[in-house]
TORKOL-4160 file (C-alpha; in steps of 0.2 Angstrom, whole numbers, padded with zeros to 4 digits, m for minus):
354
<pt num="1" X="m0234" Y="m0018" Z="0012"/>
<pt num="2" X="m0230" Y="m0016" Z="m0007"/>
<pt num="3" X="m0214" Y="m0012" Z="m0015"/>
<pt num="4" X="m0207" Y="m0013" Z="m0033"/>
<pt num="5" X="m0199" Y="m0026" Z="m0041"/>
<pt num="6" X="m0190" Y="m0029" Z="m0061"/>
<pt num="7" X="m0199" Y="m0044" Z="m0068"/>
<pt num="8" X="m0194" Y="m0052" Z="m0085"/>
<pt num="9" X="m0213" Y="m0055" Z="m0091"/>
<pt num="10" X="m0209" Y="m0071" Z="m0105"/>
<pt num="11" X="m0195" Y="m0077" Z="m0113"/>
<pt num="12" X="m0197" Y="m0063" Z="m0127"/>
<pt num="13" X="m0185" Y="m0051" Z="m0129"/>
<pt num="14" X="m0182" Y="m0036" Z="m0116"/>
<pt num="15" X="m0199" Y="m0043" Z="m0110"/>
<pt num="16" X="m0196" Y="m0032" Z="m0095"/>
<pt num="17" X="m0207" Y="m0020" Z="m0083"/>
<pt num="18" X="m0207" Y="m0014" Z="m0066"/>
<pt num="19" X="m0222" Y="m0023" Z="m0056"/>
<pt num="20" X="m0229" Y="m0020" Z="m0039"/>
<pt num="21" X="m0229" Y="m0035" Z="m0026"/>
<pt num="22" X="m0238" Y="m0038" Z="m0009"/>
<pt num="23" X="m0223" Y="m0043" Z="0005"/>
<pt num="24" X="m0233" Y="m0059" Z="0012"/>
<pt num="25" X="m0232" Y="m0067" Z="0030"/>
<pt num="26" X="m0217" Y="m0077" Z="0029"/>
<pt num="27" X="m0213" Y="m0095" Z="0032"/>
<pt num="28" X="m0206" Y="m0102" Z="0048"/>
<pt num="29" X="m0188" Y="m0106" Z="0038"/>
<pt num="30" X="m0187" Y="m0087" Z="0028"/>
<pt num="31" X="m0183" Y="m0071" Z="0031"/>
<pt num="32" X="m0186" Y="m0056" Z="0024"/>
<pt num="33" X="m0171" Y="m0044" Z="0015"/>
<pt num="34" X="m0172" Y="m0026" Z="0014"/>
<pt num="35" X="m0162" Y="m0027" Z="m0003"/>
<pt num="36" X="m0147" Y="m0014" Z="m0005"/>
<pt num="37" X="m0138" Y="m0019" Z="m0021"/>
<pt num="38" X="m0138" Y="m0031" Z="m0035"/>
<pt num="39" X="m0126" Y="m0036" Z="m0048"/>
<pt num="40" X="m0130" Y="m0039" Z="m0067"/>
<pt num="41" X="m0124" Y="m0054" Z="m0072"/>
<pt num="42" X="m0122" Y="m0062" Z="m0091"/>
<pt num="43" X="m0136" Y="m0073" Z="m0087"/>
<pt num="44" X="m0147" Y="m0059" Z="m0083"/>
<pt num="45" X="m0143" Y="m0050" Z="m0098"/>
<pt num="46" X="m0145" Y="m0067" Z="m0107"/>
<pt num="47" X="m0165" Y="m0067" Z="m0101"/>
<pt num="48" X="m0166" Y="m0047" Z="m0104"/>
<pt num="49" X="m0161" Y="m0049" Z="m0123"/>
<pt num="50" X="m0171" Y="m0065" Z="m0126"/>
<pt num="51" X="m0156" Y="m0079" Z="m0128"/>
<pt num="52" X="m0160" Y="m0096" Z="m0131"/>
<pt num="53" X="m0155" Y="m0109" Z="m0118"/>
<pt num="54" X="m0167" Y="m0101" Z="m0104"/>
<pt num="55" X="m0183" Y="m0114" Z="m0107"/>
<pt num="56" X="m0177" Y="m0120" Z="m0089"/>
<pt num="57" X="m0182" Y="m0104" Z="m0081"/>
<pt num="58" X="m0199" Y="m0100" Z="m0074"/>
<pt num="59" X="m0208" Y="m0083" Z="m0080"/>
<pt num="60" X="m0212" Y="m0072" Z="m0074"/>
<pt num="61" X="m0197" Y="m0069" Z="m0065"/>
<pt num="62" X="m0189" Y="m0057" Z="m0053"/>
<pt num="63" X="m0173" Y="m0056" Z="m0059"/>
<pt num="64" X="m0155" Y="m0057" Z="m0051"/>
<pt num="65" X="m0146" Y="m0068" Z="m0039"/>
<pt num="66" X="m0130" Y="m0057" Z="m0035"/>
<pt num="67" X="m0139" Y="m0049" Z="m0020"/>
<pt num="68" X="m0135" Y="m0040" Z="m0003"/>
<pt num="69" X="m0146" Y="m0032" Z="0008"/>
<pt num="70" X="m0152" Y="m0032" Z="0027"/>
<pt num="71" X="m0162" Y="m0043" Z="0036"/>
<pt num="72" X="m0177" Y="m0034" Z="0042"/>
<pt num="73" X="m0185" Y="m0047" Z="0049"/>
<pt num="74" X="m0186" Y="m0066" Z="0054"/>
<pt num="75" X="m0198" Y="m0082" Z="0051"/>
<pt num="76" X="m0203" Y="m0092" Z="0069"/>
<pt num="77" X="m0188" Y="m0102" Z="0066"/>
<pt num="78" X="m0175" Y="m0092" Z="0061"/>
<pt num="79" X="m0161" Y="m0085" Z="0074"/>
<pt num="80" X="m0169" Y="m0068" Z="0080"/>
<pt num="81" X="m0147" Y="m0063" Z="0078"/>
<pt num="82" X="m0149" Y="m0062" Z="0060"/>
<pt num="83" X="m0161" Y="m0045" Z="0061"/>
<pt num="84" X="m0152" Y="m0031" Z="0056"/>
<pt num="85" X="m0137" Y="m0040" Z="0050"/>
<pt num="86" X="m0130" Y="m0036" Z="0032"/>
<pt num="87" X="m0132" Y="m0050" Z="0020"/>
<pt num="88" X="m0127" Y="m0059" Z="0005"/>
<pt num="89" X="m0138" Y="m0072" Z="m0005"/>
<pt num="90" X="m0132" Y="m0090" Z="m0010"/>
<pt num="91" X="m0143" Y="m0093" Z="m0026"/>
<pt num="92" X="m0141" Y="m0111" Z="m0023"/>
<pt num="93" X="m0155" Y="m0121" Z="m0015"/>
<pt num="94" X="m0148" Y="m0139" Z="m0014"/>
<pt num="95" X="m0154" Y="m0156" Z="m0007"/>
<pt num="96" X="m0141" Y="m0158" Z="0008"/>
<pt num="97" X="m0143" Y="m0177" Z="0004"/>
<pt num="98" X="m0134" Y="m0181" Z="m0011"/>
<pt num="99" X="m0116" Y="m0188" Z="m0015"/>
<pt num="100" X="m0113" Y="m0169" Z="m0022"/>
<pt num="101" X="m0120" Y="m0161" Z="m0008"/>
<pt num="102" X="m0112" Y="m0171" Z="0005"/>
<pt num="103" X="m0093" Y="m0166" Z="m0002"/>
<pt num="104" X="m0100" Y="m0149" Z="m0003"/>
<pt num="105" X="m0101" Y="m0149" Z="m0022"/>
<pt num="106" X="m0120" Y="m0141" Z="m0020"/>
<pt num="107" X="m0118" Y="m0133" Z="m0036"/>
<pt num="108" X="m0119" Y="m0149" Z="m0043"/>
<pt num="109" X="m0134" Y="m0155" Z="m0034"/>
<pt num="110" X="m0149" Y="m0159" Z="m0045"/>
<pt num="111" X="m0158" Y="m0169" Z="m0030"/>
<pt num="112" X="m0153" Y="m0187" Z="m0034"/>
<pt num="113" X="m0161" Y="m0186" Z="m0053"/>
<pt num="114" X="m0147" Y="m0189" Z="m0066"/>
<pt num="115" X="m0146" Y="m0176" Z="m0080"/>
<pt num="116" X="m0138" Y="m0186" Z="m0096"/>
<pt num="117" X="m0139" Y="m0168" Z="m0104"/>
<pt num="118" X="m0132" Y="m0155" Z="m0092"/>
<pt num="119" X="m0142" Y="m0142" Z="m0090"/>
<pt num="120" X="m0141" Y="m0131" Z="m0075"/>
<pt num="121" X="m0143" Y="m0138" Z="m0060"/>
<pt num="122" X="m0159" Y="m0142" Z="m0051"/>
<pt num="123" X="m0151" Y="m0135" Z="m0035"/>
<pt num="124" X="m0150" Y="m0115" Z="m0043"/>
<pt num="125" X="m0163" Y="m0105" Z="m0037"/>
<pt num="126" X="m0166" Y="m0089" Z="m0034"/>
<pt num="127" X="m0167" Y="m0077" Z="m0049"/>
<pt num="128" X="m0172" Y="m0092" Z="m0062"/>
<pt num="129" X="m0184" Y="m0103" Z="m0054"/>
<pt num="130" X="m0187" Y="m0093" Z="m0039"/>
<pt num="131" X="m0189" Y="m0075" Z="m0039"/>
<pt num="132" X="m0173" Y="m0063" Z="m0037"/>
<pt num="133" X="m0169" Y="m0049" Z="m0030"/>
<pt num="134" X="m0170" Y="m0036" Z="m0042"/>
<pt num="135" X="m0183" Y="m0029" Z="m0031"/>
<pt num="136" X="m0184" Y="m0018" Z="m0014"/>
<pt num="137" X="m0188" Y="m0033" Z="m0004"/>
<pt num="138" X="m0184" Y="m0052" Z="m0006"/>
<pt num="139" X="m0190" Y="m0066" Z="0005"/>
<pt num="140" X="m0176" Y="m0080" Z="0005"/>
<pt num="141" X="m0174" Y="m0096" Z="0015"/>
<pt num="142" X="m0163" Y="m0091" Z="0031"/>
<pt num="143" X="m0150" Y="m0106" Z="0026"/>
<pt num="144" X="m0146" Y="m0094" Z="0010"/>
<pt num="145" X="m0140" Y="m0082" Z="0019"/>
<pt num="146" X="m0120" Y="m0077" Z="0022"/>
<pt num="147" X="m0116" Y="m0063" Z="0034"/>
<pt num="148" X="m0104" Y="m0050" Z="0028"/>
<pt num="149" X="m0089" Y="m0038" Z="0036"/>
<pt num="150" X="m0094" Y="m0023" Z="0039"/>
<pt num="151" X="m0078" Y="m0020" Z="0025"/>
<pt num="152" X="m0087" Y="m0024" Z="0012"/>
<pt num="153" X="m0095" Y="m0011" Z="0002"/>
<pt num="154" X="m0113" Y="m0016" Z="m0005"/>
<pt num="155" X="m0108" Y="m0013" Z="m0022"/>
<pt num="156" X="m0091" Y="m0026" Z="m0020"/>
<pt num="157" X="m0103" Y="m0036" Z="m0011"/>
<pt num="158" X="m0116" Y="m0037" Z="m0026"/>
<pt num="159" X="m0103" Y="m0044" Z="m0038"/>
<pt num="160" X="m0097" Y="m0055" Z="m0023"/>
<pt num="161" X="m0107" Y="m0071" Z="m0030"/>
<pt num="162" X="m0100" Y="m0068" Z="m0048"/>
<pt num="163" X="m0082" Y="m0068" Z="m0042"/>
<pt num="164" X="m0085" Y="m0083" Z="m0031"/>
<pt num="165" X="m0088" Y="m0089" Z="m0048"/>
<pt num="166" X="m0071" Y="m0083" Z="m0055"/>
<pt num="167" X="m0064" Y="m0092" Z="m0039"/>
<pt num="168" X="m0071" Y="m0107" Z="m0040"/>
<pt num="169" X="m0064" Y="m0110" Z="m0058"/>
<pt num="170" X="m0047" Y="m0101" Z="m0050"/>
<pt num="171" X="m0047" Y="m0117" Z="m0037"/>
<pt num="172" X="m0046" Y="m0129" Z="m0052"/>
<pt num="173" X="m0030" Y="m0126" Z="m0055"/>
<pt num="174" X="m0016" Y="m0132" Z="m0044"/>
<pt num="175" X="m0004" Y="m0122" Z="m0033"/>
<pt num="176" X="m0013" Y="m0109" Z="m0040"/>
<pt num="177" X="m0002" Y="m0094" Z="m0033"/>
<pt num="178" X="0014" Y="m0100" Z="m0041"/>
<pt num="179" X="0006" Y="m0106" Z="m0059"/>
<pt num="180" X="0009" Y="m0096" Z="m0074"/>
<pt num="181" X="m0008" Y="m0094" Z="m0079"/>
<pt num="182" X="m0020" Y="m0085" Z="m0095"/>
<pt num="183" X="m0037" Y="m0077" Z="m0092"/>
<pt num="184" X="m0046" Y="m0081" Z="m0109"/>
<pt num="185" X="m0058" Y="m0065" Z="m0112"/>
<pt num="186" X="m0059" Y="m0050" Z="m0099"/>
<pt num="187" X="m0077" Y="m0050" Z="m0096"/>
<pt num="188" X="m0083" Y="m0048" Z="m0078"/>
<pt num="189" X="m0080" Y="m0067" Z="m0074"/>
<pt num="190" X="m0061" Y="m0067" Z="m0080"/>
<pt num="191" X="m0057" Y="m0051" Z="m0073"/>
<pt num="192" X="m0063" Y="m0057" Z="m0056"/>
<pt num="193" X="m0052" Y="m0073" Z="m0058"/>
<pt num="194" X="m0036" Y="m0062" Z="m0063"/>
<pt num="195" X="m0040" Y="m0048" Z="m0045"/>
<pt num="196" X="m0041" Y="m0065" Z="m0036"/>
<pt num="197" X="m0024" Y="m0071" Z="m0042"/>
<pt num="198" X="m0018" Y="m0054" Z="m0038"/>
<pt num="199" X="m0025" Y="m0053" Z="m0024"/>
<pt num="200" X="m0020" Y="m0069" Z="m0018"/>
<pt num="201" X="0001" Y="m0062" Z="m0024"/>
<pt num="202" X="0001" Y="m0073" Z="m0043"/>
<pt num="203" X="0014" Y="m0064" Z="m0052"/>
<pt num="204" X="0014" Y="m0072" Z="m0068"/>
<pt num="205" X="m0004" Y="m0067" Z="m0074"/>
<pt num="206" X="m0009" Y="m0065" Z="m0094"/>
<pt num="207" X="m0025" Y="m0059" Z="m0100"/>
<pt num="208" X="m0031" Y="m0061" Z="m0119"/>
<pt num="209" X="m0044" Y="m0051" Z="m0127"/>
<pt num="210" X="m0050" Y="m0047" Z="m0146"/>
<pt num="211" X="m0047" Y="m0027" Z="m0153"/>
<pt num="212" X="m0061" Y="m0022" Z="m0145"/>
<pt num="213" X="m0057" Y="m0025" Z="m0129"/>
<pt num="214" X="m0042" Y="m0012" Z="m0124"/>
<pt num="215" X="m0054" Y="m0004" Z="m0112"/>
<pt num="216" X="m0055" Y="m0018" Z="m0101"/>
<pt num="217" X="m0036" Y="m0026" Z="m0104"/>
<pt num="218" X="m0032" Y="m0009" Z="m0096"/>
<pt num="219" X="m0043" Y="m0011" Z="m0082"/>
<pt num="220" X="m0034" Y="m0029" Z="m0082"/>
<pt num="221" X="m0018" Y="m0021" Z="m0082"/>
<pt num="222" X="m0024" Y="m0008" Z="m0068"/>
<pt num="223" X="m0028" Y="m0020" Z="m0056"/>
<pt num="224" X="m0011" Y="m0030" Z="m0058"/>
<pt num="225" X="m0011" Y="m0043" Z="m0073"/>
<pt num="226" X="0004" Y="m0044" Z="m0079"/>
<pt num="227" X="0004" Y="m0043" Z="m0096"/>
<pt num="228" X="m0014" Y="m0041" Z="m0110"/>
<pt num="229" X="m0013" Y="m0046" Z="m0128"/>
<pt num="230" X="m0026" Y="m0045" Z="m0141"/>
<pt num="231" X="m0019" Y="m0059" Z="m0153"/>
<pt num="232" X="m0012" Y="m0077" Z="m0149"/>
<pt num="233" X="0001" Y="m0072" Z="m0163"/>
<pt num="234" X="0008" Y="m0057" Z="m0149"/>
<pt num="235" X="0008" Y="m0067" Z="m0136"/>
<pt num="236" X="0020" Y="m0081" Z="m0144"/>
<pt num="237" X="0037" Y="m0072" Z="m0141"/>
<pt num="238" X="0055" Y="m0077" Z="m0142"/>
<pt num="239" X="0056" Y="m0085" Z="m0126"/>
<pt num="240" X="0037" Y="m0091" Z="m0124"/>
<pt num="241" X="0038" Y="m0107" Z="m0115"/>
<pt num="242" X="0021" Y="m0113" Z="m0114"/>
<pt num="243" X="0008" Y="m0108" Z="m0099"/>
<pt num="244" X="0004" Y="m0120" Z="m0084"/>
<pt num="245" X="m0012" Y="m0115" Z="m0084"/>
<pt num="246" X="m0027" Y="m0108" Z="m0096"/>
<pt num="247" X="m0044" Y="m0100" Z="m0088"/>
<pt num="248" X="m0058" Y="m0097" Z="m0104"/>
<pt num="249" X="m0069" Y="m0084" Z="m0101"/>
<pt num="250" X="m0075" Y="m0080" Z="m0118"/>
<pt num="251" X="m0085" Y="m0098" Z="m0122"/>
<pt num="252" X="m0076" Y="m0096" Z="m0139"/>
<pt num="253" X="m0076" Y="m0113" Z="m0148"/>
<pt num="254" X="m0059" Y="m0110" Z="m0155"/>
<pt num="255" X="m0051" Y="m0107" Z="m0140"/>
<pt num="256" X="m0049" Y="m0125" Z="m0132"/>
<pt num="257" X="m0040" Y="m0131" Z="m0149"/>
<pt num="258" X="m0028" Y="m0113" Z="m0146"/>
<pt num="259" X="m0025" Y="m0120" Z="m0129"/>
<pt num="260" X="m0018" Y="m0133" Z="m0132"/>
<pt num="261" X="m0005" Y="m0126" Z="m0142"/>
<pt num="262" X="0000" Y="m0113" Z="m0128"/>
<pt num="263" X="m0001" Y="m0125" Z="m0112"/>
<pt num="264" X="0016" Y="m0134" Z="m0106"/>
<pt num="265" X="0015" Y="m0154" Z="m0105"/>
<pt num="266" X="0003" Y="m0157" Z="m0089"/>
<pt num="267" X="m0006" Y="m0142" Z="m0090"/>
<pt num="268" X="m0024" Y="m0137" Z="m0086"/>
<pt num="269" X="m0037" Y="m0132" Z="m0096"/>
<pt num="270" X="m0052" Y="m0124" Z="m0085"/>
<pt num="271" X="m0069" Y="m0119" Z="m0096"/>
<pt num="272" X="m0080" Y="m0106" Z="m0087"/>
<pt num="273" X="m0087" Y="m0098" Z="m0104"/>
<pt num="274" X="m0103" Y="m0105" Z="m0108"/>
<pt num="275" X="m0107" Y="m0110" Z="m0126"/>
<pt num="276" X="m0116" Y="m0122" Z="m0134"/>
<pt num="277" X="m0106" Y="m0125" Z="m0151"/>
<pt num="278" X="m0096" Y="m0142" Z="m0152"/>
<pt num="279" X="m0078" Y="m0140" Z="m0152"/>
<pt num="280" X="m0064" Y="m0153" Z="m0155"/>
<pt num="281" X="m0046" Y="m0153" Z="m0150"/>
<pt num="282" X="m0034" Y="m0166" Z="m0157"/>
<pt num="283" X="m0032" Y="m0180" Z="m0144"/>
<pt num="284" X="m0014" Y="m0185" Z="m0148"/>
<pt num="285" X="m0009" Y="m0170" Z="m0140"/>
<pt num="286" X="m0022" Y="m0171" Z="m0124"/>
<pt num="287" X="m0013" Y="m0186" Z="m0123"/>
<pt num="288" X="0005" Y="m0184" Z="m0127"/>
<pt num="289" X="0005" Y="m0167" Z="m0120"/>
<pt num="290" X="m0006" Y="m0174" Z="m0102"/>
<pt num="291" X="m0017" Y="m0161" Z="m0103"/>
<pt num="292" X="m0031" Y="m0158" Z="m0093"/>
<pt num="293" X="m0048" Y="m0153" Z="m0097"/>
<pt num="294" X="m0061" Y="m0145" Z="m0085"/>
<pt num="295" X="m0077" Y="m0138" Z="m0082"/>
<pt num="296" X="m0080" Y="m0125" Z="m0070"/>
<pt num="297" X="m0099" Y="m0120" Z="m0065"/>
<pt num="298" X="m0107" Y="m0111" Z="m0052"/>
<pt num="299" X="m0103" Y="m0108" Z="m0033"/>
<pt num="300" X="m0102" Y="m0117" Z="m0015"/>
<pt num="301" X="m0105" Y="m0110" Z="0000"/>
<pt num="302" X="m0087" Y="m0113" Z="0005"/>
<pt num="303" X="m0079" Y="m0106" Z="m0010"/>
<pt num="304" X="m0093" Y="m0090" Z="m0008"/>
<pt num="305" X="m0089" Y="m0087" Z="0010"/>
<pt num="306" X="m0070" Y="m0088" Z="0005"/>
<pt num="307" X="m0073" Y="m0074" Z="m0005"/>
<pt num="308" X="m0082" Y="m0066" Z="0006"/>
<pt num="309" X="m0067" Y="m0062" Z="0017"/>
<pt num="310" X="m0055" Y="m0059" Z="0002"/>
<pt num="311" X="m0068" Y="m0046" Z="0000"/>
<pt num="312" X="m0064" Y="m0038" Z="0016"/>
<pt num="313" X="m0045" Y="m0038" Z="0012"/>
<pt num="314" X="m0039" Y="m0021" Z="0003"/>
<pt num="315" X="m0027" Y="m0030" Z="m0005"/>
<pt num="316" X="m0039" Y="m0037" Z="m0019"/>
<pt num="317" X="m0046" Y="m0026" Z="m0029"/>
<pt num="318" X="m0062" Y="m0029" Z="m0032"/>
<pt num="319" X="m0071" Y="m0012" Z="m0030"/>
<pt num="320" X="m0064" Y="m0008" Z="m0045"/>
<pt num="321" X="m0072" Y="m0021" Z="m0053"/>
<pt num="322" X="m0088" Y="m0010" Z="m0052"/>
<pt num="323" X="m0090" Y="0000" Z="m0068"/>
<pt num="324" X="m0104" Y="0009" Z="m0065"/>
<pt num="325" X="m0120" Y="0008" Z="m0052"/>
<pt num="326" X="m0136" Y="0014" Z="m0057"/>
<pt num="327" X="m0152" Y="0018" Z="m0045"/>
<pt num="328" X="m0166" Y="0005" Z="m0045"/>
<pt num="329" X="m0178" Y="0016" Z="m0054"/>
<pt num="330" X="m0166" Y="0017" Z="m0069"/>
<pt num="331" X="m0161" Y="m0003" Z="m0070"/>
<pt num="332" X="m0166" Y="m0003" Z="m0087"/>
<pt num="333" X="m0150" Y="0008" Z="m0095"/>
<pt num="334" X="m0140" Y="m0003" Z="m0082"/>
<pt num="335" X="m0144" Y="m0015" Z="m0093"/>
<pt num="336" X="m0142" Y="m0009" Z="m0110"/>
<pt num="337" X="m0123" Y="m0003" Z="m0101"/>
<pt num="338" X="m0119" Y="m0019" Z="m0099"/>
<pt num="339" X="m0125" Y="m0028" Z="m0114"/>
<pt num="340" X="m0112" Y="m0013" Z="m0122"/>
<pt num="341" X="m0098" Y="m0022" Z="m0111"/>
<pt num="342" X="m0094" Y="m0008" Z="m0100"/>
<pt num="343" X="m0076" Y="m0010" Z="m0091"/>
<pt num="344" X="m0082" Y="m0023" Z="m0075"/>
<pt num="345" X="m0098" Y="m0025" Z="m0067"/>
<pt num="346" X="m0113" Y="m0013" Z="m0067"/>
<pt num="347" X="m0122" Y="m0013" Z="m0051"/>
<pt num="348" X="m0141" Y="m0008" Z="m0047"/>
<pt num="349" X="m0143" Y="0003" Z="m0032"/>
<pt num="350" X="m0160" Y="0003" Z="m0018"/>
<pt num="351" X="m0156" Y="0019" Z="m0010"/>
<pt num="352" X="m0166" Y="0029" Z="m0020"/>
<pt num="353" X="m0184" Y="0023" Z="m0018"/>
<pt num="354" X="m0193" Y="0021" Z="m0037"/>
């Protein structure tokens, strides 16, 4: 049987083209996913528009690793349970033997062969050295698989892997719930952080932007954040008294040095943003002030599954999160959308055959 697929052909820019595939006869471990949605994700807009930093991948390449669909059918191995069942994919294809793998930290996994530059971890998978699931069917190993609650829409469901992301930097702050906390840049990834904290009942939640974002610091304030500025000068009012915690979102070199100034005497810094500029921070204060610094990458399955049944809990908004879904056939303005930074996530529809 054929059916389409969205494959970014080289490295070169919007290097992109629907291509027609043959479904082959699977392997005893896989099974094969009658896909239903899938989530853009900055990563997948940086291989559209031909961003360095992507030597790692392998094209050609089906895109996209925020994926749900259903199980249609089973390798010889797999539990014959999982037909028909509605799924989510973990991008992450780890080891199982390593230190990080056996603590669960697969998303550090790069099987046992040191990195001393960090590139992304040998353990991520699908939709960068294995194909995606920007396509009407995707073949993935059964042990990537997550079952989902009937609750949970196939567009929430889509962006589930990117929030996973939000919550997995969310976790590296302490007592999370009760933390006064700033969401640096409200793209997809620091707007899922701030519906987890409200979801999860944080009252004291900040979101900082530049001008151009009042679109999205609305749809921050819509779905319960607190209080949004623009400027680190407005948020400095008379009674600031420093934040416990700082999540950056934005990868904007300038903002670790900023963080320092705002964060009370033991607080955290967590980095999600991604940049490869330098930055420096002056260390007397790291020191005197006990601030910590931290990276945040990537998923486990724990943190994912975690999601998952916050997903299936009304009380976080994460359907609103979805900006705009677009049929399969028309994947290519979803695109273009969300290099323009729509408000949230834009998701790509299979209902509609191409």
């Amino acid at each position: 049987m054929e059916y389409q697929a969205l494959v970014k052909c080289s490295p070169k820019k919007k290097d992109i083209q629907f291509t027609t595939y043959t479904i082959p006869t699977l392997k005893s471990n896989e099974c094969l996913l009658k896909v239903n949605a899938v989530g853009i994700c900055g990563s997948d807009l940086h291989m559209y528009d031909g961003h360095d930093g992507y030597s790692w991948v392998n094209y050609p390449l089906v895109l996209g690793h925020e994926v749900t669909g259903v199980i249609i059918a089973t390798g010889t191995d797999v539990e014959q349970s999982l037909v028909q069942k509605r799924v989510v994919i973990n991008p992450y294809k780890s080891c199982g033997i390593c230190d990080f793998c056996k603590r669960g930290d697969t998303n550090c996994c790069d099987f046992n062969d040191y990195k001393f530059i960090k590139t992304p971890t040998e353990a991520l998978r699908y939709g960068f050295r294995e194909a995606g699931g920007m396509a009407e069917y995707m073949i993935v190993d059964s042990n990537n698989v997550i079952i989902i609650d009937d609750a949970v829409t196939d567009e929430v469901a889509a962006i589930s892997e990117a929030l996973a992301v939000s919550y997995t930097a969310v976790l590296k702050v302490p007592d999370y719930v009760n933390k006064s906390i700033l969401i640096v840049g409200p793209g997809p990834i620091g707007l899922g952080a701030a519906a987890i904290l409200v979801g999860e009942g944080n009252q004291k939640i900040h979101m900082l932007g530049i001008p151009q974002d009042q679109s999205r610091l609305q749809l921050a304030q819509d779905i319960g954040v607190q209080a949004v500025f623009t400027s680190t000068n407005d948020l400095i009012y008379p009674q600031f008294s420093g934040y416990d915690a700082i999540i950056d979102c934005s990868g904007h070199p300038s903002i670790p040095s900023e963080a320092i100034r705002l964060l009370k005497r033991g607080g955290q810094l967590v980095l999600v943003g991604i940049n490869a500029a330098k930055f420096s921070v002056p260390m007397d204060q790291i020191v005197r002030g006990e601030i910590m610094i931290k990276g945040s990458y990537g998923i486990t399955p724990t943190n994912y599954k975690a999601v998952l049944q916050m997903a299936a809990n009304p009380a976080y908004p994460f359907q609103q999160l979805v900006a705009q879904t677009v049929p399969f056939r028309e994947s290519l303005y979803g695109f273009e959308s969300a290099l323009n930074k729509v408000n949230g996530k834009v998701v790509i529809d299979f209902k509609e055959e191409i």
